[in-house]
Legacy VTK file of the C-alpha trace (Angstrom):
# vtk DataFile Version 3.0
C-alpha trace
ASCII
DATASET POLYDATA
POINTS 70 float
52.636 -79.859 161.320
52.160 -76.761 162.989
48.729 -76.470 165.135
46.527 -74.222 163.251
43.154 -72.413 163.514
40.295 -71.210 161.225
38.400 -68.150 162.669
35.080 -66.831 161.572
35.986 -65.030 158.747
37.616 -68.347 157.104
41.548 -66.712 157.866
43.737 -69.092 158.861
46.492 -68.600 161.794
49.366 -70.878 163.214
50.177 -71.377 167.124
53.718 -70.292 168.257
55.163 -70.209 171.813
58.668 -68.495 173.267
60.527 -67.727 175.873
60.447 -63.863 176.613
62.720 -62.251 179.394
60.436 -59.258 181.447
61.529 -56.287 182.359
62.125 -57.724 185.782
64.391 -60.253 184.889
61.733 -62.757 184.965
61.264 -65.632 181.942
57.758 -66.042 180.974
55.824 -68.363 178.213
54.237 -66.314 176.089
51.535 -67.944 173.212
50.703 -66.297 170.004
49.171 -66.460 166.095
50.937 -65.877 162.643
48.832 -66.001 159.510
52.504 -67.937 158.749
54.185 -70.998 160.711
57.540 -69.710 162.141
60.483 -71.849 161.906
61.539 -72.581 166.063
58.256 -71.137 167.248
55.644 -73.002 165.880
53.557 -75.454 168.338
52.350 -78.775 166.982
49.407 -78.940 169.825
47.599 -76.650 171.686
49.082 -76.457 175.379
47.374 -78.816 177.882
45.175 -76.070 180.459
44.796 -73.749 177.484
42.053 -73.228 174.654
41.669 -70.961 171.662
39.209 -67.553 171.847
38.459 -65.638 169.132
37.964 -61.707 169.718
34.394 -60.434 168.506
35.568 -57.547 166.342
38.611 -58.730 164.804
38.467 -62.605 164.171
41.826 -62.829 165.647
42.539 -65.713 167.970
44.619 -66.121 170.988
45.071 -68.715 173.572
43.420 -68.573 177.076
43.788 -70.915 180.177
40.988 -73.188 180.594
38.376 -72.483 183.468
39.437 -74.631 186.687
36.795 -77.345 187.142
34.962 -77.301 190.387
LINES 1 71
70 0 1 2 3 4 5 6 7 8 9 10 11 12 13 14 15 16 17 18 19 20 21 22 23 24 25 26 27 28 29 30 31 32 33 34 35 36 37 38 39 40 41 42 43 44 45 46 47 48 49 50 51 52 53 54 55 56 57 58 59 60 61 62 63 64 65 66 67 68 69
């Protein structure tokens, strides 16, 4: 079951994760939401060091890494 979230306007989206290869050659993690679970790319949990933030204007979420505790 893919890890899904419910913003303020009561839309539903679906965590995915992928490799992506930068410009520099580099491979990076990147996060994202779908309104639809991807087949390969969907994430069952939230990533440990990460949570979900919602942007004001849109609703739409995205995934953040948690504040380092002092």
């Amino acid at each position: 079951m893919a890890y899904s979230y419910t913003n303020k306007k009561n839309q539903t989206y679906f965590l995915h994760g992928k490799q992506v290869t930068l410009q520099n050659g580099r491979q990076q993690r990147i996060f994202y939401f779908a309104k639809e679970p991807k087949a390969g790319e969907a994430l069952d949990a939230l990533p440990d060091g990460y949570t979900v933030t919602e942007n004001d204007r849109t609703g739409l979420p995205f995934v953040k890494k948690a504040a380092a505790a002092s």
